[in-house]
N, C-alpha and C positions, 0 to 999 in steps of 0.2 A: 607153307604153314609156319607161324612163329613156336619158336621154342616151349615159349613158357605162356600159356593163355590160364586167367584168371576171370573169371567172371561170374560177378555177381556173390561173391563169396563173402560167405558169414562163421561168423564160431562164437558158441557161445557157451558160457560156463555159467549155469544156473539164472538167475537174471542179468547177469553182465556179457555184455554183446563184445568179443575183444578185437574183432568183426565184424564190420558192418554193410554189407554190401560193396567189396570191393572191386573194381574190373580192371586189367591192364595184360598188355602182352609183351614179348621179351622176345628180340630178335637174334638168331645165334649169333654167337661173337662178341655181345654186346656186354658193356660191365655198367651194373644197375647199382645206385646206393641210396637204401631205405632207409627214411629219417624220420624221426619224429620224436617229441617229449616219452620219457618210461610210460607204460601202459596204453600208450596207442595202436599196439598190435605187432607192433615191428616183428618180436620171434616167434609172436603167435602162429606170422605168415609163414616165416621160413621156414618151421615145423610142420607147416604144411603141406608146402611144395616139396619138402625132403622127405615126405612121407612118415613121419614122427608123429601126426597129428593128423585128423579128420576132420574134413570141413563141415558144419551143422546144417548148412544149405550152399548150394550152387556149384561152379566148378573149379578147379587146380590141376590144369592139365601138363601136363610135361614131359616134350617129346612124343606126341599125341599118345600119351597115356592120361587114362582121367584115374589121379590117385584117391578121387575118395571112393573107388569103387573097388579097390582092392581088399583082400581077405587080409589077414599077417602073414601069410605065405608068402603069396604077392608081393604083399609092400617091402618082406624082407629083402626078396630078391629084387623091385625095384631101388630099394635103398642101395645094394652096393652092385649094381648094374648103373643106374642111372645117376645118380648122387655121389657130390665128393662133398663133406662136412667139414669145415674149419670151426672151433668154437673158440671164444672168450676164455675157457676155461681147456686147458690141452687134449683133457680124458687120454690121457697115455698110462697104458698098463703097466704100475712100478715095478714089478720082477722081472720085464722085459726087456733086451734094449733095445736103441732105437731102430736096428734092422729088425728084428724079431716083431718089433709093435706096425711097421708098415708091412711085413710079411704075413700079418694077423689079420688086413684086411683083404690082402690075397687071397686066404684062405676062406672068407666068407662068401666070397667073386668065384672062385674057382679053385684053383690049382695056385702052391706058392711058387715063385721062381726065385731066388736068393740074390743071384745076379743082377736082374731087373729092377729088385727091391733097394738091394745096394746102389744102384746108377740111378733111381731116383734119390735117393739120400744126397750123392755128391751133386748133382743138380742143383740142390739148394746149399749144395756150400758144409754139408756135413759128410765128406767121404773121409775124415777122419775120426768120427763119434761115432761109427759102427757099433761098437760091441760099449758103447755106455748106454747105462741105466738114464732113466730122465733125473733120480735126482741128481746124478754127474755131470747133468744140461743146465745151461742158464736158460732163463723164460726166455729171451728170444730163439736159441737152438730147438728148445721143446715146439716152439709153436711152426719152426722150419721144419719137424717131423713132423708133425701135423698134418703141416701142408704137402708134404709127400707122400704119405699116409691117404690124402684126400686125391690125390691126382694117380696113384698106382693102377686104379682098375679104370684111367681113360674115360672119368664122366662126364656126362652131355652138361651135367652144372654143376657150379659150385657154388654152394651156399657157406658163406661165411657172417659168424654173427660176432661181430667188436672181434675180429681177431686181433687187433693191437693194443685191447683195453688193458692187461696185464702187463703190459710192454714201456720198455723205459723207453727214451726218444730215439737212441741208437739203435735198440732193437724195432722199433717200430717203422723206423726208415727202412732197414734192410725187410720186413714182411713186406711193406707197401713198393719197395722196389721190386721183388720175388711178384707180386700179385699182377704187379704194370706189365711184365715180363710175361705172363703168362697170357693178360688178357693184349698184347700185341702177339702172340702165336695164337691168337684164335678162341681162346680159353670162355665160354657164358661167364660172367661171376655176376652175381645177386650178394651184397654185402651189407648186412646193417651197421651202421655208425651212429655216433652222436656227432663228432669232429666235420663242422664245417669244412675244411682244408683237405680232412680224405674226401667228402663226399662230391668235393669239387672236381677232384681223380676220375670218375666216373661220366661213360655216357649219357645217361641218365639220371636223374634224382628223383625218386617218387617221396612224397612226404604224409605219413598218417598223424591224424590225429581224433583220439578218442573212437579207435578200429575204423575210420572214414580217410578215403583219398584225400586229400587237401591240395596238394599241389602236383602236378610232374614240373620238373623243369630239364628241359634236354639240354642246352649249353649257356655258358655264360657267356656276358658281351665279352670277355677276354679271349672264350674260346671262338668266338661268331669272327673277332679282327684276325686273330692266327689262320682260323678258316682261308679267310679272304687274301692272306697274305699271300699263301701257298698256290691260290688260285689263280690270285694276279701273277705269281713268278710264272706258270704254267702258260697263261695268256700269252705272256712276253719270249716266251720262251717260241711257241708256235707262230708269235708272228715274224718270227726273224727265221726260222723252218728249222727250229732244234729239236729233238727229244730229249724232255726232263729224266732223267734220272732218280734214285732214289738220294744218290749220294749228293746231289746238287742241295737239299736243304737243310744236310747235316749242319752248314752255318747259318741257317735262315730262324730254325726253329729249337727248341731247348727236346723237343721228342718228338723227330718228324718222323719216326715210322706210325706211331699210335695216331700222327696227327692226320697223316694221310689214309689209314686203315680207316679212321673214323672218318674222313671222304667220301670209304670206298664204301661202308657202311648207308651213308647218304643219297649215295647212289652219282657223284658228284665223279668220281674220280673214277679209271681202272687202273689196276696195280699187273704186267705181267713183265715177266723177264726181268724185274728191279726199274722195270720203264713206266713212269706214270702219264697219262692220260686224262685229259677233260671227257666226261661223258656230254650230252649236247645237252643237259639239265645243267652239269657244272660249266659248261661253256657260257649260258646264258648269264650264270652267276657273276663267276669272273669276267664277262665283257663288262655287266653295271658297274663292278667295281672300279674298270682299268678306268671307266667311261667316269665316273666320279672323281675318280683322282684327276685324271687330266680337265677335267671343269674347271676343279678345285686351283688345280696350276693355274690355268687362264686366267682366273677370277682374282685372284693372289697378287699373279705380275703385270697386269692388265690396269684392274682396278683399284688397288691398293700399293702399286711399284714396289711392292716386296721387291729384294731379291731372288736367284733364281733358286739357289742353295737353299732361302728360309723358307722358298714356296713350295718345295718339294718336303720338307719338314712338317709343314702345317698342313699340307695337302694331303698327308699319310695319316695325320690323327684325324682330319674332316673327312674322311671319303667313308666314314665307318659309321655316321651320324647323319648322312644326310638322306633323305627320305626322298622318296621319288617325283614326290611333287617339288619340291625345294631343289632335286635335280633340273627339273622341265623348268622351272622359273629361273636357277640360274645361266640354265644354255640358251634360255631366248632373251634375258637381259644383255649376255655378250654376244648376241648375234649368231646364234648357232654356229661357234667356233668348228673348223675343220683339224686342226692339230692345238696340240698343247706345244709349250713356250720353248720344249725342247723339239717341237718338230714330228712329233708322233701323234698319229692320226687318235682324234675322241669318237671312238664310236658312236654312231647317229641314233638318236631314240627318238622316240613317237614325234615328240614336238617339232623332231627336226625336219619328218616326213611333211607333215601338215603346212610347214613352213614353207617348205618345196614346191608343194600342192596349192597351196595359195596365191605362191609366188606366179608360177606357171598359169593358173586361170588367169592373173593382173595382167601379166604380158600376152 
């Protein structure tokens, strides 16, 4: 069952709908980044699912709880049971400091522990702002108590709404590094933004507008080639009988643990022992690709005498854009090649069976 199911969900404040029949679900582990123009609903939603607000029709489930059916007793306790809250705005209690204000939501979860509150603190890098007040914080330290604050009682999600809106670049680098970090250890975040650039950060982008879905978009073609990239190493890695490593794509990739998580999320990869692994979903993926690139070689030093250096260059940016048909026309223009130009087999696809099949009935 997905974490977070939304459906059919509306809200509405007099005749303004800020809601409008929404549906989506949210896979654990996953980091979601909600977009859209002011008043398309964005924190309408996250007030929702945080249990801060009530939906006017349909459902807000999470963690198969349905939060519009809670009393205030309930939702209090779902609130710091299930929910960590990052906001735009710190809501840090100023007489407190910064241990005291994450020790404070301890106490609405259960029992404080001083210690554990503390070791969250240094976690994000403030084990020396113990005993200061927030106005002795600068807004990026305030919004790192925050976010410790938000992760003390271990919740199923975090909702964060613009936590970097108050934040200079400096400090908004180190939240968005803190956030990367948390959702490669496994962490749900649901985050609304404005910032093209974070929301690019994210598994997912849902985008409202005027309380209406508008868009999801799950990755970009930047993230769709990295994809491929890791895959193809993977491929090659098995056909010569290695096992990849985690440490093999520290030089491949600029964040290859979140890259291969999100994989594993895909159902693409398995991650155990630091050992990664093709599932036979991502096997099929990375065979196309290795099987495109080496087309692409053939076709390169073949048909056009590239060199072998410029055709392995051009072959890496073409194997990402060529489409399956455009694959099946290139292999039967060169004669359903058996290796590429350096000698490694192009794995055979459809057209090359039929070809076979042909061949064999002619003789």
């Amino acid at each position: 069952m997905s974490l977070v199911e939304v459906a059919n969900l509306r809200k509405s404040f007099g005749d303004v709908r800020a809601l409008d029949g929404i549906s989506f679900t949210i896979e654990s582990g996953e980091w979601i980044a909600i977009m859209g123009p002011s008043g398309s609903g964005k924190t309408t939603l996250i007030n929702i699912l945080g249990g801060l607000d009530t939906p006017t029709e349909g459902r807000a489930v999470v963690d198969s709880v349905d939060v519009g059916r809670l009393d205030e007793a309930a939702l209090t306790r779902f609130r710091s049971e299930k929910i960590g809250f990052v906001f735009q705005q710190f809501h840090l209690v100023p007489y407190l400091t910064a241990l005291e204000n994450v020790m404070l939501a301890q106490y609405f979860h259960s029992t404080t522990d001083e210690a554990e509150a503390a070791e969250a603190l240094r976690r994000v890098g403030l084990g020396e702002r113990l005993a200061h007040l927030p106005s002795q914080l600068s807004g990026g330290e305030q919004q790192r108590v925050a976010v410790a604050r938000a992760l003390i009682n271990h919740p199923k999600l975090i909702l964060a709404d613009e936590p970097t809106g108050n934040l200079d670049e400096a400090n908004e680098e180190t939240v968005i590094r803190l956030l990367r970090d948390l959702h490669s250890e496994g962490h749900t975040i649901l985050m609304v933004t404005h910032d093209p650039s974070i929301g690019s950060l994210a598994d997912r982008r849902i985008e409202l507008a005027h309380g209406r879905l508008a868009q999801i978009t799950v990755y970009s073609s930047e993230d769709e080639a990295r994809f491929d990239h890791v895959l193809e190493e993977l491929w090659l890695c098995a056909e010569i009988g290695r096992r990849a490593k985690l440490t093999r794509f520290h030089s491949l990739d600029a964040d290859p643990e979140r890259t291969i998580q999100r994989l594993a999320v895909l159902g693409l990869v398995t991650v155990q022992d630091s050992e990664v692994d093709l599932t036979d979903r991502g096997t099929r993926r990375a065979r196309d690709v290795v099987r495109r690139r080496r087309l692409a070689e053939r076709l390169f030093t073949d048909t056009f005498s590239i060199a072998n250096a410029e055709a392995d260059s051009q072959a890496c940016k073409f194997e990402h854009i060529i489409s399956p048909e455009l694959d099946e026309r290139i292999c039967s223009f060169l004669g359903h090649p058996k290796t590429c130009p350096h000698g490694r087999p192009i794995p055979p696809g459809p057209c090359c069976t039929s070809a076979e099949s042909s061949a064999k009935k002619s003789a």
